[in-house]
PyMOL Python script that loads the backbone (N, CA, C, O; Angstrom):
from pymol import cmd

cmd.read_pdbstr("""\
ATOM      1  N   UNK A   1     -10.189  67.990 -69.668  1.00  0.00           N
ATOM      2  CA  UNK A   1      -9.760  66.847 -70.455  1.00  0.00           C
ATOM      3  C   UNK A   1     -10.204  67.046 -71.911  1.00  0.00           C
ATOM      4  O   UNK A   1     -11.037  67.923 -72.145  1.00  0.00           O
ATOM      5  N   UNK A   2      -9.733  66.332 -72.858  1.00  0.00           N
ATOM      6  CA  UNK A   2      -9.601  66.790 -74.354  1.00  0.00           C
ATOM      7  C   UNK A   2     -10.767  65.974 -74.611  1.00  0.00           C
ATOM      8  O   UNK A   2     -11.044  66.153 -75.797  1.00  0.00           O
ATOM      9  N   UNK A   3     -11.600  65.156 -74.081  1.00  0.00           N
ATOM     10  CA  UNK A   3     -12.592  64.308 -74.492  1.00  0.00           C
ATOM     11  C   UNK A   3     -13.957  64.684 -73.523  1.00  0.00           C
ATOM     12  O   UNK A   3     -14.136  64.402 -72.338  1.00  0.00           O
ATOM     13  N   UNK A   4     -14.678  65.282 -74.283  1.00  0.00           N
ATOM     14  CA  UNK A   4     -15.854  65.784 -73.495  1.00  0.00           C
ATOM     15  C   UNK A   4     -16.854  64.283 -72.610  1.00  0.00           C
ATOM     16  O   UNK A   4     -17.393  63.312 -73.142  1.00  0.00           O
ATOM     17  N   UNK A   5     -16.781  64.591 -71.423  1.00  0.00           N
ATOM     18  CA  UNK A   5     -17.686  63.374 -70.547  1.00  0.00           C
ATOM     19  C   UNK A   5     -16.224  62.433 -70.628  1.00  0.00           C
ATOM     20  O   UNK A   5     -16.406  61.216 -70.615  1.00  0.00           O
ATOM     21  N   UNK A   6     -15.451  62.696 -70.672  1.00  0.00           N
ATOM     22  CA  UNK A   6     -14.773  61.224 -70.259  1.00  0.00           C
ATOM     23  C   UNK A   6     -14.679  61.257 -69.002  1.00  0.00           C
ATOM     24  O   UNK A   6     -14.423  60.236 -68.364  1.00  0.00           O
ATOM     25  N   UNK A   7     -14.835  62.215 -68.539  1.00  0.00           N
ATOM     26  CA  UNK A   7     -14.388  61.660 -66.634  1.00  0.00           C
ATOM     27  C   UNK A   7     -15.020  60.904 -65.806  1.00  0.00           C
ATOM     28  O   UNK A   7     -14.743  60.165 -64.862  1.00  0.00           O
ATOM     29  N   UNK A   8     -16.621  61.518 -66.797  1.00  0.00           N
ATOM     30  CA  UNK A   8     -17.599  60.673 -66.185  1.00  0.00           C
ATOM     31  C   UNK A   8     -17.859  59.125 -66.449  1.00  0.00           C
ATOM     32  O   UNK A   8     -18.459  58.222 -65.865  1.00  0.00           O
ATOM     33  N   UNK A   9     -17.291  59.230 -67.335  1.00  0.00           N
ATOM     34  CA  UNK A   9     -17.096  58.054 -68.301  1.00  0.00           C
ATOM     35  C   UNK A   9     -16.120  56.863 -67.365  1.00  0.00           C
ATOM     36  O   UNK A   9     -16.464  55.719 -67.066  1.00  0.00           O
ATOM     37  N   UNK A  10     -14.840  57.551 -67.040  1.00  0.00           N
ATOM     38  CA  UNK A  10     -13.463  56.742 -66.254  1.00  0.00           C
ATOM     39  C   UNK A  10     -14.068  56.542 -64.558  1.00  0.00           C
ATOM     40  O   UNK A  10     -13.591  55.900 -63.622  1.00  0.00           O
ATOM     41  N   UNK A  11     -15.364  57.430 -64.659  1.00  0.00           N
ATOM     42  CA  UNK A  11     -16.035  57.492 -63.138  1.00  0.00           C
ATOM     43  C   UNK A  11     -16.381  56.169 -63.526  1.00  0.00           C
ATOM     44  O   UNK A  11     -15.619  55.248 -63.233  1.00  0.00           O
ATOM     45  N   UNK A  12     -17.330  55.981 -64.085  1.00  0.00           N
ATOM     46  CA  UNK A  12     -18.351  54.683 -64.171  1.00  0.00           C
ATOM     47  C   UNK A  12     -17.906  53.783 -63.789  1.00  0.00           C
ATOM     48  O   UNK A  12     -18.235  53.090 -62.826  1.00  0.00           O
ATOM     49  N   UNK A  13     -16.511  53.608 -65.018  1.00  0.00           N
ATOM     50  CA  UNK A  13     -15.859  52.318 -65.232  1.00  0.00           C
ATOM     51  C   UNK A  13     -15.487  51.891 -63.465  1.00  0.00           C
ATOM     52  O   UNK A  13     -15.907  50.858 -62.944  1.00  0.00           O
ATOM     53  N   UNK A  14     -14.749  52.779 -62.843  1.00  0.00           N
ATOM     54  CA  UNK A  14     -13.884  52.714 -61.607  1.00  0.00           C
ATOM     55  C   UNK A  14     -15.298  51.799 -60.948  1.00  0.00           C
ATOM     56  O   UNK A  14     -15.504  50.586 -60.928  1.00  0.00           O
ATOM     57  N   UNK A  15     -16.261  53.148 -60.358  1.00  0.00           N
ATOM     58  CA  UNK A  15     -17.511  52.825 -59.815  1.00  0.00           C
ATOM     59  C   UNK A  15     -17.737  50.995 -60.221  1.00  0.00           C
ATOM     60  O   UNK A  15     -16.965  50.198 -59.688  1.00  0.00           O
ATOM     61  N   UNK A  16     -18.174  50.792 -60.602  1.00  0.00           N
ATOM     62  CA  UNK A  16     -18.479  49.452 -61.453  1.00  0.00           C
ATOM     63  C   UNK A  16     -17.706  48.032 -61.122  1.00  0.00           C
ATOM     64  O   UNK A  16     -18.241  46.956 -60.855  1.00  0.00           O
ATOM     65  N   UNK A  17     -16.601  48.266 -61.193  1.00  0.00           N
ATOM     66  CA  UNK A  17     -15.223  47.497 -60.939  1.00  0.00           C
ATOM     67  C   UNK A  17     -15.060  47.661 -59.489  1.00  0.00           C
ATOM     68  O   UNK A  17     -14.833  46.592 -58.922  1.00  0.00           O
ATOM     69  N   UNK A  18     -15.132  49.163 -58.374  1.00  0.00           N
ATOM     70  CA  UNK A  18     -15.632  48.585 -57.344  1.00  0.00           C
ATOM     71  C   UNK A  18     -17.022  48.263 -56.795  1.00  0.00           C
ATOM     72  O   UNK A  18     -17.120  48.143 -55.573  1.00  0.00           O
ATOM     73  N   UNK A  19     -18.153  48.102 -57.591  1.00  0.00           N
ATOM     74  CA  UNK A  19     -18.871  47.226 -57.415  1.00  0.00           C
ATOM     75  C   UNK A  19     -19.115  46.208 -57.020  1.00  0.00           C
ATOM     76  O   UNK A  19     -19.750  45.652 -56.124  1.00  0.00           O
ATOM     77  N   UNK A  20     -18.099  45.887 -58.377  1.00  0.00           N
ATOM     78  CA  UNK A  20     -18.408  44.154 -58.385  1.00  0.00           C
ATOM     79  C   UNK A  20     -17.246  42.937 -57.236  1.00  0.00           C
ATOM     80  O   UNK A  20     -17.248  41.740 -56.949  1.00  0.00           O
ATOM     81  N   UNK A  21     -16.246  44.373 -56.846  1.00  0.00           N
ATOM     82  CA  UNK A  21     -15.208  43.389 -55.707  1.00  0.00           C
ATOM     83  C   UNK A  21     -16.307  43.684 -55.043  1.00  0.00           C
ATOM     84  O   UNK A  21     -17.062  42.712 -55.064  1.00  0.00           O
ATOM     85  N   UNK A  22     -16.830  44.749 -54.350  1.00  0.00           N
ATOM     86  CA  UNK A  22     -17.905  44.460 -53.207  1.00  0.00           C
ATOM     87  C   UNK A  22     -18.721  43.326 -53.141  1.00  0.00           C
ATOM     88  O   UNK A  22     -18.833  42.420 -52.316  1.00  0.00           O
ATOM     89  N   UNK A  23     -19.225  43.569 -54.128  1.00  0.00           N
ATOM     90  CA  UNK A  23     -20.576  42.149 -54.286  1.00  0.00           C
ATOM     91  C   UNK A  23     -19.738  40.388 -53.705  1.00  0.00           C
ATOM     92  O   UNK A  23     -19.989  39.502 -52.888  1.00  0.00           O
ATOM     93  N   UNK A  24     -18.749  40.675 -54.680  1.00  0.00           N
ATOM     94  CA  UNK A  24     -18.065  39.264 -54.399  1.00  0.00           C
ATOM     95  C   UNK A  24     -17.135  39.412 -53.015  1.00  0.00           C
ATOM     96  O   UNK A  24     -16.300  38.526 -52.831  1.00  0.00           O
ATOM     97  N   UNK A  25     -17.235  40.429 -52.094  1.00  0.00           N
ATOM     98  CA  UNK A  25     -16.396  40.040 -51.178  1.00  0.00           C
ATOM     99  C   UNK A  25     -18.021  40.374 -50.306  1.00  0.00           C
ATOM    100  O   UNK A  25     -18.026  39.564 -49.380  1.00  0.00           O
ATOM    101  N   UNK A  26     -18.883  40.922 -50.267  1.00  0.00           N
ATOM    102  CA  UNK A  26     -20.094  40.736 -49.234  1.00  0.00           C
ATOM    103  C   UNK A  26     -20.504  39.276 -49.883  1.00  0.00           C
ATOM    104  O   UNK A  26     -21.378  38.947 -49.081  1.00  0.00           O
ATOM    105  N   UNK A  27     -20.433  38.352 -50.695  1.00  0.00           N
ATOM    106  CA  UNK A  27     -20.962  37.136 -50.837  1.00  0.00           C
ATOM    107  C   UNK A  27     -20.258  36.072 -50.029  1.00  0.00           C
ATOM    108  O   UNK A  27     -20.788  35.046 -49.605  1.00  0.00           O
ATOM    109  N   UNK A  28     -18.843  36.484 -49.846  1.00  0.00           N
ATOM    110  CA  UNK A  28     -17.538  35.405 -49.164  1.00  0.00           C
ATOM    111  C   UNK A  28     -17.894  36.073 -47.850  1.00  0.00           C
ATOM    112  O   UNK A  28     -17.556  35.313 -46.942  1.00  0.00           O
ATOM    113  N   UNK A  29     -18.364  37.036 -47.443  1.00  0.00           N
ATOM    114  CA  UNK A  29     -18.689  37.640 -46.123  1.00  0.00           C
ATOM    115  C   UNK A  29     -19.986  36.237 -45.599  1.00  0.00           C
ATOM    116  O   UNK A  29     -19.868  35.317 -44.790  1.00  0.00           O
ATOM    117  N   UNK A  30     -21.071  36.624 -46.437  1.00  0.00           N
ATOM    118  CA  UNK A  30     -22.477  36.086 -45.929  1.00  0.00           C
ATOM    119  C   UNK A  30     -22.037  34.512 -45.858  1.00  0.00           C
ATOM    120  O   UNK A  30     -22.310  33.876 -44.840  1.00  0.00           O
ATOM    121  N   UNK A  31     -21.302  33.840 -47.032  1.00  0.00           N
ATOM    122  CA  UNK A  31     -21.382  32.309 -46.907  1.00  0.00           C
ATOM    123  C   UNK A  31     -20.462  31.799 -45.967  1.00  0.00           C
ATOM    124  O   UNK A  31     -20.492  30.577 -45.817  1.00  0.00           O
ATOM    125  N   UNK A  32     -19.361  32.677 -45.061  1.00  0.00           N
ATOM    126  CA  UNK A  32     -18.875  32.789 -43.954  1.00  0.00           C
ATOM    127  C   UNK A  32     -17.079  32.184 -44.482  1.00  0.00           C
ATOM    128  O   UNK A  32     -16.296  31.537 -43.786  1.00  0.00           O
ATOM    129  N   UNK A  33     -16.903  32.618 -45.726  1.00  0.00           N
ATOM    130  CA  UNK A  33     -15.550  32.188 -46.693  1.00  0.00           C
ATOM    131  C   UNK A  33     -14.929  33.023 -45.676  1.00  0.00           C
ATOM    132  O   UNK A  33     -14.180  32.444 -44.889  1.00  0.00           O
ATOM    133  N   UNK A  34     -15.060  33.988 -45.575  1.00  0.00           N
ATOM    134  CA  UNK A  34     -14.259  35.710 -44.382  1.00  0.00           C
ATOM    135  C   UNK A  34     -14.544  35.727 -43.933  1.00  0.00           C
ATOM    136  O   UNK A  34     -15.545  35.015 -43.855  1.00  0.00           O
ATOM    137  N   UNK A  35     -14.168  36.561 -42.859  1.00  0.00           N
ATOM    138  CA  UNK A  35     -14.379  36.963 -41.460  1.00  0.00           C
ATOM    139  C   UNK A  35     -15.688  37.566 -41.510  1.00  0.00           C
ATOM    140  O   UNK A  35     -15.859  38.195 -42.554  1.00  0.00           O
ATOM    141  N   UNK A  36     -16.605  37.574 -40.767  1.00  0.00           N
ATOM    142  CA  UNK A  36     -17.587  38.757 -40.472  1.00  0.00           C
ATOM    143  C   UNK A  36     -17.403  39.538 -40.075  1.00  0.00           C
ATOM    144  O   UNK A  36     -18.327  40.350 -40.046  1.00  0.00           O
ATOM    145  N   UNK A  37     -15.805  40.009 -39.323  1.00  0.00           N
ATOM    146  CA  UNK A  37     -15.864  41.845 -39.218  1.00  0.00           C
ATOM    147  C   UNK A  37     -15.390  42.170 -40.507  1.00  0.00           C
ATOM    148  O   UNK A  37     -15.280  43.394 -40.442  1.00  0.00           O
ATOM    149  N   UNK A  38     -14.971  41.755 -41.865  1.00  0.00           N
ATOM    150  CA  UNK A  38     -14.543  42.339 -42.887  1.00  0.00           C
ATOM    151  C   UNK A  38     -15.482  43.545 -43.436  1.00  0.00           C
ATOM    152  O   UNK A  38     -16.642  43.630 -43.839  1.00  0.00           O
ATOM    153  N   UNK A  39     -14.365  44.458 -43.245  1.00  0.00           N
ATOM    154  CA  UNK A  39     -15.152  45.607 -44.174  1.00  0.00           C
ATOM    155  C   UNK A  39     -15.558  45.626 -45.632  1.00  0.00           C
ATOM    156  O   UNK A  39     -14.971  46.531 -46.226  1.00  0.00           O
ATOM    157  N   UNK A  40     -15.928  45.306 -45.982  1.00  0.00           N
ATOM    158  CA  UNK A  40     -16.462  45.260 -47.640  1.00  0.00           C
ATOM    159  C   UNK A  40     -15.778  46.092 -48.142  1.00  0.00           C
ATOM    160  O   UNK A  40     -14.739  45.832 -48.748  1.00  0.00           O
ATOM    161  N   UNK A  41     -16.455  47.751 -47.899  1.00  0.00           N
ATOM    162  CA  UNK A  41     -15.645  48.752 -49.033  1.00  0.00           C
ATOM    163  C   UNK A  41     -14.218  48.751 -48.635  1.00  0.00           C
ATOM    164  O   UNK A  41     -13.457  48.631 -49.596  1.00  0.00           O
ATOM    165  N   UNK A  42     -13.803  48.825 -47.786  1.00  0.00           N
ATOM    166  CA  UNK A  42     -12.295  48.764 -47.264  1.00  0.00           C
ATOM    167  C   UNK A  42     -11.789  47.648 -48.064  1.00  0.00           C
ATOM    168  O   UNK A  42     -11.410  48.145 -49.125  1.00  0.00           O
ATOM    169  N   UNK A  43     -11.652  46.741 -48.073  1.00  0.00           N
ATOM    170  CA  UNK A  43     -11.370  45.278 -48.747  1.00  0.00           C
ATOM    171  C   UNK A  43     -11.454  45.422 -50.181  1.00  0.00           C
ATOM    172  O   UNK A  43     -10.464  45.113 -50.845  1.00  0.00           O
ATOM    173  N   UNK A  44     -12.689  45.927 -50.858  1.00  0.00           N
ATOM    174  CA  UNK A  44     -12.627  46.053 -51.798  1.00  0.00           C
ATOM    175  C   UNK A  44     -11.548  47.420 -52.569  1.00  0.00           C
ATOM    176  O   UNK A  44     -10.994  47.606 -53.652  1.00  0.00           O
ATOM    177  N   UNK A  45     -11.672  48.040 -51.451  1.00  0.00           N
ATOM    178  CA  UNK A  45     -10.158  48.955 -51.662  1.00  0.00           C
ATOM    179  C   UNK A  45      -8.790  48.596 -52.059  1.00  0.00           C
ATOM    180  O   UNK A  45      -8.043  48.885 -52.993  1.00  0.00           O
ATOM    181  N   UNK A  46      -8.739  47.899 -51.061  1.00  0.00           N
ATOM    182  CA  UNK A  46      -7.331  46.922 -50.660  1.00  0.00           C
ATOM    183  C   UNK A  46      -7.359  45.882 -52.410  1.00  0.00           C
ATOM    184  O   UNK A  46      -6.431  45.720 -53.202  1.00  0.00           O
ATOM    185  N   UNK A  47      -8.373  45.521 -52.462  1.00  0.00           N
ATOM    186  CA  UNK A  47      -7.884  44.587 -53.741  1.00  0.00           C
ATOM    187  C   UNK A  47      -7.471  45.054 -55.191  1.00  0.00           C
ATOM    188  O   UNK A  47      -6.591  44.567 -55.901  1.00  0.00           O
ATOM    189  N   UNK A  48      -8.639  46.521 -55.569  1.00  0.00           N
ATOM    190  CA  UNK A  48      -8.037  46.853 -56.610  1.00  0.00           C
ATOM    191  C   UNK A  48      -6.917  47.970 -56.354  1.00  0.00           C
ATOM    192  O   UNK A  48      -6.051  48.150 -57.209  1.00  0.00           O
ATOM    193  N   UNK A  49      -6.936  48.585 -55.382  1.00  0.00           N
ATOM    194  CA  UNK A  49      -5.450  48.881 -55.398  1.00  0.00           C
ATOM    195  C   UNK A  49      -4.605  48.686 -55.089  1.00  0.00           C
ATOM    196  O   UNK A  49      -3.758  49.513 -54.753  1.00  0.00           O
ATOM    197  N   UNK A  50      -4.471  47.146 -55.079  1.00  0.00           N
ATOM    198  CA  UNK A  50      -3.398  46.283 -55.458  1.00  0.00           C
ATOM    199  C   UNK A  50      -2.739  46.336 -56.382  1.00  0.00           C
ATOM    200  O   UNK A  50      -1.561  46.675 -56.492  1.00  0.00           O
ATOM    201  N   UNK A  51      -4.095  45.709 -57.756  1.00  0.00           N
ATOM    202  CA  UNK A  51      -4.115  45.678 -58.773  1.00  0.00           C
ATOM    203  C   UNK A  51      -3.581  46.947 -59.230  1.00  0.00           C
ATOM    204  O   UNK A  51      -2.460  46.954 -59.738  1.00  0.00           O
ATOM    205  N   UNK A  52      -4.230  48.001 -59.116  1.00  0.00           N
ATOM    206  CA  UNK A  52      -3.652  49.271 -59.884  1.00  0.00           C
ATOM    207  C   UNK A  52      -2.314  49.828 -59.786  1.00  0.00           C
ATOM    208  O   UNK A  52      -1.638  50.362 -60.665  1.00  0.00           O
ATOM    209  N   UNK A  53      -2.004  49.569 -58.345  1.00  0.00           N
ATOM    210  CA  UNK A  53      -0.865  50.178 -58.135  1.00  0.00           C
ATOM    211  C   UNK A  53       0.687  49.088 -58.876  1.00  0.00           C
ATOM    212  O   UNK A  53       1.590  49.313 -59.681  1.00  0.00           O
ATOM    213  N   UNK A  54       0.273  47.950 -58.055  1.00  0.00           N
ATOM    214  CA  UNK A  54       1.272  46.875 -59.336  1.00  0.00           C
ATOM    215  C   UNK A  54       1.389  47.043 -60.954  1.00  0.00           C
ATOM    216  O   UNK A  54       2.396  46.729 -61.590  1.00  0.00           O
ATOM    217  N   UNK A  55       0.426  47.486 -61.410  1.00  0.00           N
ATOM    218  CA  UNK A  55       0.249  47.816 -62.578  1.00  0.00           C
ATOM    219  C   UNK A  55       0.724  48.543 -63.126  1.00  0.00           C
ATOM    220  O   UNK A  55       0.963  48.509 -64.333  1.00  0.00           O
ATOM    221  N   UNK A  56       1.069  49.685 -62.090  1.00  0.00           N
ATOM    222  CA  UNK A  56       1.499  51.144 -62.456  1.00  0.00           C
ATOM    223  C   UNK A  56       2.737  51.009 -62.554  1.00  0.00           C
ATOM    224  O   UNK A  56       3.372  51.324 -63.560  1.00  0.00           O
ATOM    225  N   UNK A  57       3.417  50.331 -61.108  1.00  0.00           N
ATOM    226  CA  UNK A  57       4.726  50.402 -60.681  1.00  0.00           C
ATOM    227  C   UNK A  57       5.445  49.367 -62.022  1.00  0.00           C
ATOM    228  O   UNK A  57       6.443  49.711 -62.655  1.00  0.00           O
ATOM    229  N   UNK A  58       4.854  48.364 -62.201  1.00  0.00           N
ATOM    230  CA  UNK A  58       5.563  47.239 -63.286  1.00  0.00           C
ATOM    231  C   UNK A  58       5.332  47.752 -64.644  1.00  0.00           C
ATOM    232  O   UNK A  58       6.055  47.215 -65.483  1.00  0.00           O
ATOM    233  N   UNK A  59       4.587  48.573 -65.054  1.00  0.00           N
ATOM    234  CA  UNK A  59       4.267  49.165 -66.289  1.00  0.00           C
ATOM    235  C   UNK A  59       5.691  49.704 -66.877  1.00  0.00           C
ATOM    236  O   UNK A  59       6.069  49.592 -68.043  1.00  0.00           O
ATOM    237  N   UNK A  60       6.429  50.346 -65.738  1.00  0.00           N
ATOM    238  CA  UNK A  60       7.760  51.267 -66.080  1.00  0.00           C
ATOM    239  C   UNK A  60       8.488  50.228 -66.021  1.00  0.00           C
ATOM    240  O   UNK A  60       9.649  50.552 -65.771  1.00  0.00           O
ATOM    241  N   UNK A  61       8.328  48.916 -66.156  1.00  0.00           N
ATOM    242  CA  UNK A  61       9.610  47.494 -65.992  1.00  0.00           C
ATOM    243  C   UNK A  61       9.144  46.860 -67.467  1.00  0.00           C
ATOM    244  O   UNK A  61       9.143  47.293 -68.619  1.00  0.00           O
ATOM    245  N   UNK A  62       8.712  45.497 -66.771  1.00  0.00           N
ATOM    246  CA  UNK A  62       8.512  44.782 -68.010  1.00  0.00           C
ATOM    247  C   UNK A  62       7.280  44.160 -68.275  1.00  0.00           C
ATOM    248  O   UNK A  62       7.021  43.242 -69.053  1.00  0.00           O
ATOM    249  N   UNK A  63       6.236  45.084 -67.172  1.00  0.00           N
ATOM    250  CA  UNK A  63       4.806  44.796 -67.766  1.00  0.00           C
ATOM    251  C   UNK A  63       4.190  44.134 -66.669  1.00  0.00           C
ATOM    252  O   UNK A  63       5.074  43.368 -66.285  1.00  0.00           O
ATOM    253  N   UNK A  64       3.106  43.959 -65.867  1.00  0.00           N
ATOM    254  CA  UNK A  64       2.781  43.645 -64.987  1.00  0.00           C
ATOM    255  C   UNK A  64       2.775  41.908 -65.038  1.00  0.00           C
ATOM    256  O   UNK A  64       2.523  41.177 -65.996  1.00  0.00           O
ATOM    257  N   UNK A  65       3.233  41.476 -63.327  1.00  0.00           N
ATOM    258  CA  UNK A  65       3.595  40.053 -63.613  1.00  0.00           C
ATOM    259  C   UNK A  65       3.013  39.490 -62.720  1.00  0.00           C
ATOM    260  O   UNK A  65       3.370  39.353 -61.550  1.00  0.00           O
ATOM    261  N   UNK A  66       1.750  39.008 -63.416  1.00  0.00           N
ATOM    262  CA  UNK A  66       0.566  38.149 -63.201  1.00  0.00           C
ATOM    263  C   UNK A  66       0.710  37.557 -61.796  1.00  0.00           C
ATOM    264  O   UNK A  66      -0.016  37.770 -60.824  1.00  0.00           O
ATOM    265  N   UNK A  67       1.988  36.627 -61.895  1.00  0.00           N
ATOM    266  CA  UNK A  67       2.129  35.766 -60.982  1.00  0.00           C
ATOM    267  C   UNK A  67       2.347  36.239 -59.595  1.00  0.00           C
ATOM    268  O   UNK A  67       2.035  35.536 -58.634  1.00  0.00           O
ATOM    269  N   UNK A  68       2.979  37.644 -59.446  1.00  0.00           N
ATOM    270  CA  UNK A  68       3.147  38.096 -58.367  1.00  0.00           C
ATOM    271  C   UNK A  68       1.745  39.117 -57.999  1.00  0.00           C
ATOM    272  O   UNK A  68       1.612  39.617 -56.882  1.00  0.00           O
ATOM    273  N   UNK A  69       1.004  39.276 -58.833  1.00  0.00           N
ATOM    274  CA  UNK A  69      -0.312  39.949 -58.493  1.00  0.00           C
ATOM    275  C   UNK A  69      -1.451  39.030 -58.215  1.00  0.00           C
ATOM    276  O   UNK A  69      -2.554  39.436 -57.851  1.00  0.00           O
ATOM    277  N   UNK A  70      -1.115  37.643 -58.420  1.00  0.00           N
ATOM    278  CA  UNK A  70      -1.929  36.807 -57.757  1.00  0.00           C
ATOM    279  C   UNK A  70      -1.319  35.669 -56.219  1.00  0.00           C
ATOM    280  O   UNK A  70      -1.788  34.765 -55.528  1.00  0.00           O
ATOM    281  N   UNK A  71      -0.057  36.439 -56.327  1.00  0.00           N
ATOM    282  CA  UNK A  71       0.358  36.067 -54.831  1.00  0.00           C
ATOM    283  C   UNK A  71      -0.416  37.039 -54.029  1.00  0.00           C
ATOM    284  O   UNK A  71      -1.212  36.801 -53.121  1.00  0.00           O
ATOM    285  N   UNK A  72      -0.005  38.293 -54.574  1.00  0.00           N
ATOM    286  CA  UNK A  72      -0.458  39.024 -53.162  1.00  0.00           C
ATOM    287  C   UNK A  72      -1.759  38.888 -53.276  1.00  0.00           C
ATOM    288  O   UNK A  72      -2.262  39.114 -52.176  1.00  0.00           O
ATOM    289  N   UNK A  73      -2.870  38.526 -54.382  1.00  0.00           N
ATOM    290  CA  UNK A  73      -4.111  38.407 -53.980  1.00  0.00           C
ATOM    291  C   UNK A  73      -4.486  37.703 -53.031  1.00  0.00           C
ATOM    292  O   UNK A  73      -5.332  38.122 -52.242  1.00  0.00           O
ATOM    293  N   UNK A  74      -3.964  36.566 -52.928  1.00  0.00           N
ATOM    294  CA  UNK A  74      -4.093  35.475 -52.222  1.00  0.00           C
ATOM    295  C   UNK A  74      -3.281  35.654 -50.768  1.00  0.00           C
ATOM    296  O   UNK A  74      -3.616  34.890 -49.863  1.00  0.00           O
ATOM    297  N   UNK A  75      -2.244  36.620 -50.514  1.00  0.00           N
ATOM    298  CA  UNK A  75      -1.399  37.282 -49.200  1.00  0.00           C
ATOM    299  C   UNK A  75      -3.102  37.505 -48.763  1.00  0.00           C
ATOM    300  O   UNK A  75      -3.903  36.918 -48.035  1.00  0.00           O
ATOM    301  N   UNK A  76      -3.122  38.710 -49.665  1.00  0.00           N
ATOM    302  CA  UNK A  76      -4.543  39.592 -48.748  1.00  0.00           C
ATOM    303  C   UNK A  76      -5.914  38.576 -48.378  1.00  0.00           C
ATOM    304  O   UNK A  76      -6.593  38.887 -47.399  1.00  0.00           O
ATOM    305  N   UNK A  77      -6.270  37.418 -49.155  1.00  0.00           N
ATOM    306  CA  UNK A  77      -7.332  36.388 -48.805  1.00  0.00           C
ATOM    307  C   UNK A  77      -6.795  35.969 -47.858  1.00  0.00           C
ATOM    308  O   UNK A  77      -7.707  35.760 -47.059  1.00  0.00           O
ATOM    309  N   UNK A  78      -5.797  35.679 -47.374  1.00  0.00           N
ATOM    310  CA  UNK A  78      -5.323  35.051 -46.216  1.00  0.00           C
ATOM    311  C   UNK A  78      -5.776  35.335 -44.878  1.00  0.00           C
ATOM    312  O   UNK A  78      -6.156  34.708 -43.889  1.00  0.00           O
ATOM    313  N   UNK A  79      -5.573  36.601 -45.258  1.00  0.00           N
ATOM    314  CA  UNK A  79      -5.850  37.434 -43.960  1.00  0.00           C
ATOM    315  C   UNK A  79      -7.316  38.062 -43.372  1.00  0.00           C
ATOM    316  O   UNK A  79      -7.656  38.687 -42.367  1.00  0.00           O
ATOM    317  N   UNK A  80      -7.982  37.532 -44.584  1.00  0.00           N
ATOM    318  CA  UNK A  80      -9.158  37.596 -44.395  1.00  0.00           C
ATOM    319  C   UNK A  80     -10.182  36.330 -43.823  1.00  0.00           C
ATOM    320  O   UNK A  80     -11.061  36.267 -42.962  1.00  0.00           O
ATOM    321  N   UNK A  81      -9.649  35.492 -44.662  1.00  0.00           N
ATOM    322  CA  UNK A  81     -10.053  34.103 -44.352  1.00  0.00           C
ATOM    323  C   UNK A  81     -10.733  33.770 -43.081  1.00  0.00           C
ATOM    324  O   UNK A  81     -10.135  34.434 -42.234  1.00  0.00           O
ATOM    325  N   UNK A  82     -11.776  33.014 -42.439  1.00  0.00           N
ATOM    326  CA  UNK A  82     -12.060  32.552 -41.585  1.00  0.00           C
ATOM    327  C   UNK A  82     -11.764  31.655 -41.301  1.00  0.00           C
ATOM    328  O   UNK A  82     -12.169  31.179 -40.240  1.00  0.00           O
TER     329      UNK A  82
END
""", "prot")
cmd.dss("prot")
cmd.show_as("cartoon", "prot")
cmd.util.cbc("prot")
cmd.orient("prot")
């Protein structure tokens, strides 16, 4: 890459961001918001690459559209839900 340490750099960021879905989906785990078989890292999978992939795919349209990236957020809470 043309930018010395950026990978490690685009590591962090990623790392970090799935962090913090973990944290907030092991917190909806413990206060019993979800299921208790929910997988954390799995889940937290499932959410930002949601996000990323909508992002990607609508990027080549007319820009990612909020409203349908917070349907399916809420598809996938569904199914988690207790």
């Amino acid at each position: 890459m043309y930018y010395p340490g950026i990978r490690q750099e685009i590591e962090k960021i990623y790392r970090q961001d799935y962090d913090l879905w973990e944290k907030v989906i092991q917190k909806a785990k413990e206060s019993g918001e979800i299921r208790s078989n929910t997988d954390v890292k799995k889940t937290a999978i499932m959410f930002r690459q949601m996000f990323l992939g909508l992002s990607y795919e609508q990027a080549f349209l007319n820009g990612l559209n909020v409203d349908e990236l917070a349907e399916n957020f809420r598809h996938i809470y569904s199914l988690l839900k207790a």
